[in-house]
N, C-alpha and C positions, 0 to 999 in steps of 0.2 A: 662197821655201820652202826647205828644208833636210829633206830625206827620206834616210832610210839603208836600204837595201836588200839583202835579205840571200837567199843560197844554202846552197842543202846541202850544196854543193861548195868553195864559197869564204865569205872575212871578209865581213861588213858594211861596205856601203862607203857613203859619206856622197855626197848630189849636191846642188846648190842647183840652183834651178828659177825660172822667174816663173811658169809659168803650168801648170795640174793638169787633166787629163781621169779623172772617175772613172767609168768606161764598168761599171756596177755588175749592167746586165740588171735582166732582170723572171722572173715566173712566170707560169706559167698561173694563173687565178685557179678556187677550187673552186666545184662548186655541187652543188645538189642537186635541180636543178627537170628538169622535165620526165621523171623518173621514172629521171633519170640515177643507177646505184649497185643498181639493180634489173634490169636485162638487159642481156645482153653484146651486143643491138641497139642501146645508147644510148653512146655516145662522146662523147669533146669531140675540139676539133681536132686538139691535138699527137698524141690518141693513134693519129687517124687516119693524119698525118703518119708518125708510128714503123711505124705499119703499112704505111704506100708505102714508107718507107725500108729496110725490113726484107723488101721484097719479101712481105710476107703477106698484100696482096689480091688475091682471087680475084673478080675481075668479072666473071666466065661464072656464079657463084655466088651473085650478088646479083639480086634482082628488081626494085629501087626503092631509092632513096638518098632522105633528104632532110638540110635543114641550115633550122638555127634560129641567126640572129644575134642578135646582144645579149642574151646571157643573160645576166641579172644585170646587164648593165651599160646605164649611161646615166639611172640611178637610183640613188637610194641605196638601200648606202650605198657604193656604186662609183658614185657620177655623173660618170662622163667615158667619151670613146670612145676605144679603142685604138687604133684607125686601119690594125689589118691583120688584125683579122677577116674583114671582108668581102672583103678583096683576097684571104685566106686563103681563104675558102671557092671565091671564082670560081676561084683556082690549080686547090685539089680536084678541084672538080667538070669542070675542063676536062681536068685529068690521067687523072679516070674517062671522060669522054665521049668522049675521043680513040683511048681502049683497047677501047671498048665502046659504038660508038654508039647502038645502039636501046637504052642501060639511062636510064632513066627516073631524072630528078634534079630536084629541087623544092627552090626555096629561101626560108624566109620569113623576111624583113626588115623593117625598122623605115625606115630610109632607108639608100642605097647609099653606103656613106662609100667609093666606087673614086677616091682620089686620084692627083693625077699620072698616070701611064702606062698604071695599071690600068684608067681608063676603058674601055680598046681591050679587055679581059680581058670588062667586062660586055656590052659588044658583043660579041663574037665569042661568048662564052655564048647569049646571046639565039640568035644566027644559029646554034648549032649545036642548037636547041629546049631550055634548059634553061630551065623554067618558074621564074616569078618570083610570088610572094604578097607583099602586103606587108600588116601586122599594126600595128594600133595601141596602143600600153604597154596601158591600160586595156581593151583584148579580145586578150589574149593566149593564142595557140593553145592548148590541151586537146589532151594525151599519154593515151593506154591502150595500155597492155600486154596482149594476148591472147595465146589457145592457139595461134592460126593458126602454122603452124611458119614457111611461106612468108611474109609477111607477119605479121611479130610486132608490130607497132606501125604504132598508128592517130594520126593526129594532124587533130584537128575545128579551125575555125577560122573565121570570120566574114570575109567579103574584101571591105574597104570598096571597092573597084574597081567588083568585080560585086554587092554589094549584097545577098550570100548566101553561105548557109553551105557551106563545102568540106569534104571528108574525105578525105584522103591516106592511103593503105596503103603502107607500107614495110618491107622488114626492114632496114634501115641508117640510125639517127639519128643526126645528128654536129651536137651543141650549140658555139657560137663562145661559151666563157666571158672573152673579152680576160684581160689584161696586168692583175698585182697589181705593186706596188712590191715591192723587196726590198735595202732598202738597210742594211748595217751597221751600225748604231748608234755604233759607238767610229769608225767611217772618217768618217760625217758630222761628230760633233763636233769628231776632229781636225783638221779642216780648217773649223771655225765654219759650219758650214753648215748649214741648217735645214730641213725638210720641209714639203710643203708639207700641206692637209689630209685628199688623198688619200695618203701618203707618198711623193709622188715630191720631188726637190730644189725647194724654193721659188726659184722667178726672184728675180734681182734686179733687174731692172728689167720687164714685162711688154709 
């Protein structure tokens, strides 16, 4: 390869290469379910993230967390799994329960994609009591929004485990929307490279 490289300080300078890392990221991916875009109880993850980073939660001020994995994803027309939502959510929810043990965190999932090291993350969750639901695509949990100021959102759910219907009250919903592609269009082509049908790079050998 032959890439020329340029500053706002300095000329374009030419380099030969054998071999290219296009490190390009992703985004949060949008949604609209679970009644997300209608109360400032319903979050996705980054936002809650900006809010730990930004120092803006108050966990003496929450009554109940919960968290909903795979939204939107693992069907179409995003059928793949990101692979750090759910490690994402155990992070969360152990970064609140460490700050604020007796606050109440409910997570409901599809299955636990904790790869590699995060295993030790769903264990130590369990062992500090953060309750686990797991939800099958086709009975997926039912969102309402109420008056209750304390508890502003209800979330109904069917829990193949127990064999019966749950209701969870929370004021703090935080939806895991995974990872959309975000790839250049003119970067892919300059370098022949092709997408694959979710937009991420297509493998060349799989």
């Amino acid at each position: 390869f032959f890439s020329s490289i340029e500053t706002k300080d300095a000329p374009a300078t030419t380099i030969e290469h054998g071999a290219v890392i296009l490190a390009t990221g992703g985004r949060e991916a949008t949604t609209d379910a679970y009644g997300y875009g209608t109360s400032p109880a319903i979050v996705t993850q980054r936002e809650l993230e900006q809010r730990i980073s930004g120092d803006q939660m108050s966990g003496d001020a929450l009554g109940a967390v919960a968290m909903i994995l795979c939204v939107g994803s693992r069907e179409e027309p995003r059928n793949y799994c990101s692979r750090v939502c759910c490690p994402t959510a155990l992070k969360q929810a152990l970064w609140l329960k460490d700050r604020h043990p007796d606050l109440p965190i409910y997570i409901l999932y599809r299955d636990m994609m904790t790869c590699g090291t995060s295993e030790r993350w769903f264990t130590e969750a369990r062992r500090k009591g953060i309750l686990f639901f797991q939800y099958k695509p086709e009975e997926k949990p039912q969102v309402k929004i109420t008056d209750d100021e304390k508890t502003p959102v209800r979330i109904q759910h069917h829990d193949p485990i127990l064999d019966a219907p749950v209701e969870i009250a929370v004021d703090l919903l935080v939806l895991a929307t995974g990872i959309e592609a975000h790839l250049p269009e003119e970067l892919v082509a300059s370098y022949g490279a092709e997408p694959d049908k979710d937009g991420f790079f297509q493998e060349a050998d799989s």
